[in-house]
Jmol script that loads the backbone (N, CA, C; Angstrom):
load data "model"
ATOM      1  N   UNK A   1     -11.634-213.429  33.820  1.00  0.00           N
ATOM      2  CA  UNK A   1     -11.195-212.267  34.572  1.00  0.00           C
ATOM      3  C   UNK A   1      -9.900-212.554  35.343  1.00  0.00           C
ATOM      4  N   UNK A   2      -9.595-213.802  35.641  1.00  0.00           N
ATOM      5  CA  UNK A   2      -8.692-214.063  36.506  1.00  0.00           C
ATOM      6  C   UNK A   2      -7.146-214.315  35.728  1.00  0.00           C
ATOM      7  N   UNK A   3      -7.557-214.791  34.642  1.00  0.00           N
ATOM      8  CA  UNK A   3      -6.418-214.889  33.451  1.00  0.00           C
ATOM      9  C   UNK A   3      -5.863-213.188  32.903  1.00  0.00           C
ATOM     10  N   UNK A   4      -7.006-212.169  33.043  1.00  0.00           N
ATOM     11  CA  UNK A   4      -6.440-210.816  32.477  1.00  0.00           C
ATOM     12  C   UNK A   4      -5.592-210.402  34.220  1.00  0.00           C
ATOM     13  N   UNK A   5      -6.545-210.618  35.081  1.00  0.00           N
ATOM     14  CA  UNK A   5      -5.862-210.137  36.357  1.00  0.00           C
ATOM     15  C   UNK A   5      -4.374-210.399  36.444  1.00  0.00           C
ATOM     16  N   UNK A   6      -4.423-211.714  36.194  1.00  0.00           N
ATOM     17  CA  UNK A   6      -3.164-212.128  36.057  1.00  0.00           C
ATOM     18  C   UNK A   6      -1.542-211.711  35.263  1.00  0.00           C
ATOM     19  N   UNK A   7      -2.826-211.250  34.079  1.00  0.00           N
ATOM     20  CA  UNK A   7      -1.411-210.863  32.851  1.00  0.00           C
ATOM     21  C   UNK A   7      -1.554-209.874  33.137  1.00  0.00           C
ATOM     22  N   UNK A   8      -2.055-208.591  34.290  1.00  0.00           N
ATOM     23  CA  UNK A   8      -1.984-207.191  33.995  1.00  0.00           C
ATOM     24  C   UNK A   8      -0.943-207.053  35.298  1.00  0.00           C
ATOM     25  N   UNK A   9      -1.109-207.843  36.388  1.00  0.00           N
ATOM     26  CA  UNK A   9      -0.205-208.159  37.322  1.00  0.00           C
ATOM     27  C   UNK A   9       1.085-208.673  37.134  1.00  0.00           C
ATOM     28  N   UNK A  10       1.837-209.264  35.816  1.00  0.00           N
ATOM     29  CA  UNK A  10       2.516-210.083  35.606  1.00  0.00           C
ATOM     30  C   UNK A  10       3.495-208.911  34.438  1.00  0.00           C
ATOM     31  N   UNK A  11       2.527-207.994  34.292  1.00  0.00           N
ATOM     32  CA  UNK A  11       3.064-206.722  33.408  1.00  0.00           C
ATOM     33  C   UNK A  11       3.563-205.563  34.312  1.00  0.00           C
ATOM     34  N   UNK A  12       2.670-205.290  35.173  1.00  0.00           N
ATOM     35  CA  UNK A  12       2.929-204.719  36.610  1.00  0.00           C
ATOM     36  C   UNK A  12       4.368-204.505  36.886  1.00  0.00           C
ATOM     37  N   UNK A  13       4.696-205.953  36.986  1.00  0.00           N
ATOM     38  CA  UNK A  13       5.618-206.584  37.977  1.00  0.00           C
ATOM     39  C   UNK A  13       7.016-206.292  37.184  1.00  0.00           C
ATOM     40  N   UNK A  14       6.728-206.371  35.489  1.00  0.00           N
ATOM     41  CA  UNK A  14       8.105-206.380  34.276  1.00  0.00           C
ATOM     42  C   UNK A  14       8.295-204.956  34.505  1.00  0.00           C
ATOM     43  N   UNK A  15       7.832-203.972  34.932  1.00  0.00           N
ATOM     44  CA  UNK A  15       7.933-202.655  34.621  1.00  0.00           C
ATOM     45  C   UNK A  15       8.321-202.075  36.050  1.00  0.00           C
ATOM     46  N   UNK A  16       7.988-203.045  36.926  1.00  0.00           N
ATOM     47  CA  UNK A  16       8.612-202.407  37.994  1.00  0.00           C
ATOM     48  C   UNK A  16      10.024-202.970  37.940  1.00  0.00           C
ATOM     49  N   UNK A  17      10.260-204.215  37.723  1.00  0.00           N
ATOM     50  CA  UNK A  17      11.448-205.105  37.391  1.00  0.00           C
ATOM     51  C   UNK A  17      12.570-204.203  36.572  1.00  0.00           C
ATOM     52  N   UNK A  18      11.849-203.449  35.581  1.00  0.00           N
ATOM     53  CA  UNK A  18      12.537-202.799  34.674  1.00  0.00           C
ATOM     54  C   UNK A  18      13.340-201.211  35.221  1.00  0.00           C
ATOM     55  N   UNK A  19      12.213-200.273  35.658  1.00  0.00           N
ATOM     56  CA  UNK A  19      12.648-199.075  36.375  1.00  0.00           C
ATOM     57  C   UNK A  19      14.100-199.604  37.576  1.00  0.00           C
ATOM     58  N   UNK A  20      13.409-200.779  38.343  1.00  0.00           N
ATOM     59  CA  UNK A  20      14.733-200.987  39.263  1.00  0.00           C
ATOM     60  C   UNK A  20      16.152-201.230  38.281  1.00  0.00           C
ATOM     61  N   UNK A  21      16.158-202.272  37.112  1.00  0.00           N
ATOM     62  CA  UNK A  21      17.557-202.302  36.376  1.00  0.00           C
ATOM     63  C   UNK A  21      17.707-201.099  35.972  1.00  0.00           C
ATOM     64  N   UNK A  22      17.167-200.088  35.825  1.00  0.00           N
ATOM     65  CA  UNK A  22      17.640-198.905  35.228  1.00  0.00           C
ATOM     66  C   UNK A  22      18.305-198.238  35.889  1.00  0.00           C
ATOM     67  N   UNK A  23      18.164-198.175  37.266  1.00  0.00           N
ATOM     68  CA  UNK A  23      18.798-197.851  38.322  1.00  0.00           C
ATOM     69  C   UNK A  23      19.641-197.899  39.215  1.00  0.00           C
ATOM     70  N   UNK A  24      19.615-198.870  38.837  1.00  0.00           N
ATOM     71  CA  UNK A  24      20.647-200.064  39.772  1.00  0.00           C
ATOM     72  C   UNK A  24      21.947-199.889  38.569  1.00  0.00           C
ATOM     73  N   UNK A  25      21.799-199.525  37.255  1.00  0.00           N
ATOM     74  CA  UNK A  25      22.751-199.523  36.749  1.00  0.00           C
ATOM     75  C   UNK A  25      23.895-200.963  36.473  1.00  0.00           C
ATOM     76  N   UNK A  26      24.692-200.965  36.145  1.00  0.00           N
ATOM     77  CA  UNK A  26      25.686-202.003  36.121  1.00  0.00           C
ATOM     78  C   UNK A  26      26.776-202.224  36.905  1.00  0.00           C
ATOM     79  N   UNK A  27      26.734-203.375  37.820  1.00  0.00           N
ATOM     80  CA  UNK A  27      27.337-203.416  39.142  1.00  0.00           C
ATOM     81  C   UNK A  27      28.936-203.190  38.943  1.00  0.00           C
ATOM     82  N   UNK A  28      29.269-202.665  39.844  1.00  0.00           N
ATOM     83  CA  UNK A  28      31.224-202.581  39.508  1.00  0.00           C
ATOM     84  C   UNK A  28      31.497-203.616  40.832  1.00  0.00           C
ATOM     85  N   UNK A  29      32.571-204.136  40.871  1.00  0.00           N
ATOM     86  CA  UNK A  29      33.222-205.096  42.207  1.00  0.00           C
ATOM     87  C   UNK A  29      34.108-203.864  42.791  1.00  0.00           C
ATOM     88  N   UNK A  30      34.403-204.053  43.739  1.00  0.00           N
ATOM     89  CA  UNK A  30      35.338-203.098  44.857  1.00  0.00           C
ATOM     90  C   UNK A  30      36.554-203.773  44.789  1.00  0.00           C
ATOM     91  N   UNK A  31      36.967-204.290  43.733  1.00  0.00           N
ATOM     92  CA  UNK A  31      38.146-204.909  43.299  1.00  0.00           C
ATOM     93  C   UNK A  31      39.554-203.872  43.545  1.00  0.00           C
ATOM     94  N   UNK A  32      40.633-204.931  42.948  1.00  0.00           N
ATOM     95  CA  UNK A  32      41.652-204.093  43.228  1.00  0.00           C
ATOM     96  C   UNK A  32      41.649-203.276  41.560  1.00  0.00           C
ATOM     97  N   UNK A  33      41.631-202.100  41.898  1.00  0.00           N
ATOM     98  CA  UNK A  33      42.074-201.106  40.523  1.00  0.00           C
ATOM     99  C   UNK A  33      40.881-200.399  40.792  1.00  0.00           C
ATOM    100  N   UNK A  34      39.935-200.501  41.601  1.00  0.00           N
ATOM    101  CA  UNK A  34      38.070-199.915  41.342  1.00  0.00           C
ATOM    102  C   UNK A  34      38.697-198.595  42.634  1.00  0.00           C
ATOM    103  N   UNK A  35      39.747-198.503  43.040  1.00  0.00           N
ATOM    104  CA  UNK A  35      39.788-197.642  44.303  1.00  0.00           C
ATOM    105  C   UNK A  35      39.547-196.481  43.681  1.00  0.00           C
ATOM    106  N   UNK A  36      39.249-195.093  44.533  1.00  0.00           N
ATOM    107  CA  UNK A  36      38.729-193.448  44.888  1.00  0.00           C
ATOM    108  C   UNK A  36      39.898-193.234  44.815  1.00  0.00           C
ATOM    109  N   UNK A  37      40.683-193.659  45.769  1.00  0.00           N
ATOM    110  CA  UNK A  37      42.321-192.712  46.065  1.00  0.00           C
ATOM    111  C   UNK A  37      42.841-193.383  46.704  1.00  0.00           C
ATOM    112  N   UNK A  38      44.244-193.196  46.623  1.00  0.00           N
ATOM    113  CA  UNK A  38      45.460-193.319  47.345  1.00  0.00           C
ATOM    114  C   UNK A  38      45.917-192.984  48.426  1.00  0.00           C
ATOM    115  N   UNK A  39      46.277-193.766  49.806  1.00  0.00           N
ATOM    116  CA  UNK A  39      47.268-193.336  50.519  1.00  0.00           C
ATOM    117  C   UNK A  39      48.580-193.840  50.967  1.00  0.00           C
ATOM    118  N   UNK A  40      49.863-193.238  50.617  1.00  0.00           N
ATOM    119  CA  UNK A  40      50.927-193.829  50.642  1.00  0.00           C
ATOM    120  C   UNK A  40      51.545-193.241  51.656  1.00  0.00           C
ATOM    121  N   UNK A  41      52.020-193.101  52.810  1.00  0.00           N
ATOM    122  CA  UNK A  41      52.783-193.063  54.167  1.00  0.00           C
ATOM    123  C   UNK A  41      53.970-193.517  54.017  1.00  0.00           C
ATOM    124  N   UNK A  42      54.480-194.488  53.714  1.00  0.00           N
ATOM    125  CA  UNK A  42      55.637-194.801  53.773  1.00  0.00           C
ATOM    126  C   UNK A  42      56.492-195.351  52.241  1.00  0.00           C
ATOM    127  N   UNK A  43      57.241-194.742  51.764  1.00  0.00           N
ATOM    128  CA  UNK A  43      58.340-194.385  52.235  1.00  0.00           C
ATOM    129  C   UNK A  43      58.663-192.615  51.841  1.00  0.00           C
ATOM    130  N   UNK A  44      57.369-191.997  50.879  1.00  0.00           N
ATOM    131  CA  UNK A  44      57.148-190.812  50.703  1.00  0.00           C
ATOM    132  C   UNK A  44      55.638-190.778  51.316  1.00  0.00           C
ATOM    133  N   UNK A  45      54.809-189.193  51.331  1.00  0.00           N
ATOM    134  CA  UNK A  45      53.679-189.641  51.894  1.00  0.00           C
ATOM    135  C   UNK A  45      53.137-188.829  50.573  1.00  0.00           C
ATOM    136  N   UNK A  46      52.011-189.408  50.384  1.00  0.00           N
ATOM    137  CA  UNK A  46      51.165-188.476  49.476  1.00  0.00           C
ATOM    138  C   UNK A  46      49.945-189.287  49.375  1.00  0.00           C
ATOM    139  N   UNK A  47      48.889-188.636  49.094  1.00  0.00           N
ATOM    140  CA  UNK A  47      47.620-189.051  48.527  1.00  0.00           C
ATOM    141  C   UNK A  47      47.058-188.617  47.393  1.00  0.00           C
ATOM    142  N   UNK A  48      46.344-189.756  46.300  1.00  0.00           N
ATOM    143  CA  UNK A  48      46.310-189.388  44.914  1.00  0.00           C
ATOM    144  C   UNK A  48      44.729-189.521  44.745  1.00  0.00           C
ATOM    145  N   UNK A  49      43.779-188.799  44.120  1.00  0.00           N
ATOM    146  CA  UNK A  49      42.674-189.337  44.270  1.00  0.00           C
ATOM    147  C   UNK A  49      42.246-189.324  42.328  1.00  0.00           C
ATOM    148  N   UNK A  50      42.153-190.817  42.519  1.00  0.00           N
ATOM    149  CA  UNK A  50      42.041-191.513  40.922  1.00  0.00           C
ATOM    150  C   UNK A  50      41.171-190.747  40.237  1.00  0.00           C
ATOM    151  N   UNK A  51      40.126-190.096  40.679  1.00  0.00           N
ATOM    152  CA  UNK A  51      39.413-189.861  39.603  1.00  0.00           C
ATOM    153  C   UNK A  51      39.263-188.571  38.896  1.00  0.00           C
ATOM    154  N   UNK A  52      40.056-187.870  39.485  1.00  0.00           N
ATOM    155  CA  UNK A  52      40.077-185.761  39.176  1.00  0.00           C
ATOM    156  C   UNK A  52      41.748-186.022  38.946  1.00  0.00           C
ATOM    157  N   UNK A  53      42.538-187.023  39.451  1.00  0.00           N
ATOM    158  CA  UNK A  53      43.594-187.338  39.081  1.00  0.00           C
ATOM    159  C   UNK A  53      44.395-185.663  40.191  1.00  0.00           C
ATOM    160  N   UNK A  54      43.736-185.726  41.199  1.00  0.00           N
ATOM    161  CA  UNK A  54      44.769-184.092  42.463  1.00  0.00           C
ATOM    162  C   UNK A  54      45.069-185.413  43.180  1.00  0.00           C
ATOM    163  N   UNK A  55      46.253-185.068  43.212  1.00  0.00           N
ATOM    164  CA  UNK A  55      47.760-185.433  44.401  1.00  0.00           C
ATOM    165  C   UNK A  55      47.901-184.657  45.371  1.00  0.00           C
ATOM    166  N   UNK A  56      48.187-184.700  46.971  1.00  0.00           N
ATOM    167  CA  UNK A  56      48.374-183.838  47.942  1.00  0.00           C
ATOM    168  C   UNK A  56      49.700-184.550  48.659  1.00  0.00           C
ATOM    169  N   UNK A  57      50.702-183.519  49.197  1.00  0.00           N
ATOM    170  CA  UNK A  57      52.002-184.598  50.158  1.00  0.00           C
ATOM    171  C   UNK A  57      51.541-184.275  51.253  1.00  0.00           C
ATOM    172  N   UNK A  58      50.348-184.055  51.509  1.00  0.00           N
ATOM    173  CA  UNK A  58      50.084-183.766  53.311  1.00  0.00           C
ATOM    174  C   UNK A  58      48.892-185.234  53.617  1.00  0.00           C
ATOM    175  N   UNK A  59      49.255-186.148  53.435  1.00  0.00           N
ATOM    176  CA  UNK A  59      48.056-187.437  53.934  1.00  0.00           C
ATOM    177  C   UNK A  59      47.252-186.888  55.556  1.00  0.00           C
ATOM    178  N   UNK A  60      48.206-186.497  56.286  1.00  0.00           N
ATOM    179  CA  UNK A  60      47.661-186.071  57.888  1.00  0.00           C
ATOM    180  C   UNK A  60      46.813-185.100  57.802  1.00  0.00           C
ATOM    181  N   UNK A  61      46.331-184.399  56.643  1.00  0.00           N
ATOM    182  CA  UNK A  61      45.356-183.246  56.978  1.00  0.00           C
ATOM    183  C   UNK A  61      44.025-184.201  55.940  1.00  0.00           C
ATOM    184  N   UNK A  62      44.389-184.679  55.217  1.00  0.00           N
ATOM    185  CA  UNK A  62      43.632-185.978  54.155  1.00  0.00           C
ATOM    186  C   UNK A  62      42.663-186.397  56.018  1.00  0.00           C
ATOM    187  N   UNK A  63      43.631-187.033  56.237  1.00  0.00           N
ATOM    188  CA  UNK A  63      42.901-188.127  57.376  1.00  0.00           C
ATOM    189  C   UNK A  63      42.342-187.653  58.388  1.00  0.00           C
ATOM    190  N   UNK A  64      43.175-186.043  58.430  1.00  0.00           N
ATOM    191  CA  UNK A  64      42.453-185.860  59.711  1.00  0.00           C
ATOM    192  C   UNK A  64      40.936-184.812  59.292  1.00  0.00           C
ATOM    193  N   UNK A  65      40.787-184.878  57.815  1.00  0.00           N
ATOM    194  CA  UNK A  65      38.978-184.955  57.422  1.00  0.00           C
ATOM    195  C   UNK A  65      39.084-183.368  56.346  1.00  0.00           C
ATOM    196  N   UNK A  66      40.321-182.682  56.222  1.00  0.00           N
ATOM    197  CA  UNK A  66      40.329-181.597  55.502  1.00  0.00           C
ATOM    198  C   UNK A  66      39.922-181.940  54.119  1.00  0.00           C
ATOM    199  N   UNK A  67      39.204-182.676  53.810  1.00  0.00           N
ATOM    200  CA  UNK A  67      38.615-182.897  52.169  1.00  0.00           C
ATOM    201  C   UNK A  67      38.188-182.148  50.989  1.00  0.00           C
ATOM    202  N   UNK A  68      37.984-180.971  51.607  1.00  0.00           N
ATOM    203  CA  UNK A  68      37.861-179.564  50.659  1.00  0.00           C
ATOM    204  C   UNK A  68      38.819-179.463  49.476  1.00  0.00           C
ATOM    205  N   UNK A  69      39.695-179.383  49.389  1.00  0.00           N
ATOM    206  CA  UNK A  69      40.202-179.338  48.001  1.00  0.00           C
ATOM    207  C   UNK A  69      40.705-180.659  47.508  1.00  0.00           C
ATOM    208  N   UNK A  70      40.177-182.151  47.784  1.00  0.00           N
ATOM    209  CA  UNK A  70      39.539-183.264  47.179  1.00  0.00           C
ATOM    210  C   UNK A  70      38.192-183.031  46.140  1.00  0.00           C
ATOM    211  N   UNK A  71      37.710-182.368  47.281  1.00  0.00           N
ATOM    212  CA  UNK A  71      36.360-182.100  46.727  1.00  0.00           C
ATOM    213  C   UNK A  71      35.975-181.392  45.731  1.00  0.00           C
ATOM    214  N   UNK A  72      36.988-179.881  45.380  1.00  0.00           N
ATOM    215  CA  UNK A  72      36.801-179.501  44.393  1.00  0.00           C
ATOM    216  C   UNK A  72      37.649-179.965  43.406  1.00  0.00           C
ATOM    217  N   UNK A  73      38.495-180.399  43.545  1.00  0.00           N
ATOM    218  CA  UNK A  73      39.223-181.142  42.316  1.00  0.00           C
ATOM    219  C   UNK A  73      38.158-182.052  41.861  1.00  0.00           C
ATOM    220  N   UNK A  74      37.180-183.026  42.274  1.00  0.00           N
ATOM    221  CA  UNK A  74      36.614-183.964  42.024  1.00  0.00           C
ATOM    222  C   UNK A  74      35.246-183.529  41.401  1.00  0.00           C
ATOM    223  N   UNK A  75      34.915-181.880  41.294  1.00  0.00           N
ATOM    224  CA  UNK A  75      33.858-181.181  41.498  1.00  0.00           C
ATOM    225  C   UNK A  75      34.129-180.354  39.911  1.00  0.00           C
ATOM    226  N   UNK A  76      35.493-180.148  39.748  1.00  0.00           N
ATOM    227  CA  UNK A  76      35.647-179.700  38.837  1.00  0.00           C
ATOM    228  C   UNK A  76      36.135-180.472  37.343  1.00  0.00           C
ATOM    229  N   UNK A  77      36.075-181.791  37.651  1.00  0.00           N
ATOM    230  CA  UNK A  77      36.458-182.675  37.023  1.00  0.00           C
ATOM    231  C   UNK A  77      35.523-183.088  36.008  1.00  0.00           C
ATOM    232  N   UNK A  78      33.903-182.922  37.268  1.00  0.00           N
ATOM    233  CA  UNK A  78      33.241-183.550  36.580  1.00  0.00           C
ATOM    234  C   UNK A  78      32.125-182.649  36.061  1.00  0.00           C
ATOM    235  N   UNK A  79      32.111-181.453  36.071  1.00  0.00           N
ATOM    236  CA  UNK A  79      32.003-180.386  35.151  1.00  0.00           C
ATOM    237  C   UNK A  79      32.033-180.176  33.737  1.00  0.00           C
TER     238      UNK A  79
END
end "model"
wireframe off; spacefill off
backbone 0.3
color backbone group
């Protein structure tokens, strides 16, 4: 009994092991090239956001949290 306990616990354990890699997906590094977007201030200003590929020349409304049409560029991208 203690040998099945064992292997039903030991099966348990592969399947929970398993649901988590499924999830967890495949790790990316926060490397250089892995960035969201751009902000360039000096010596033009603009912000580019990599992945809907929208450009804005106002960075100060970017920063100061106006993200709304980030958002739908990024919203409609992935549509």
């Amino acid at each position: 009994m203690r040998v099945l306990a064992a292997r039903l616990l030991e099966l348990d354990l592969e399947k929970k092991a398993a649901e988590q890699a499924k999830l967890k997906r495949e790790h990316v590094s926060a490397g250089w090239g892995n960035q969201i977007r751009s902000y360039i201030l000096h010596p033009y200003k603009m912000v580019k956001d990599h992945r809907s590929g929208y450009a804005t020349s106002d960075p100060s409304s970017v920063l100061d949290g106006d993200l709304d049409e980030l958002l739908k560029a990024y919203l409609k991208s992935t549509l």
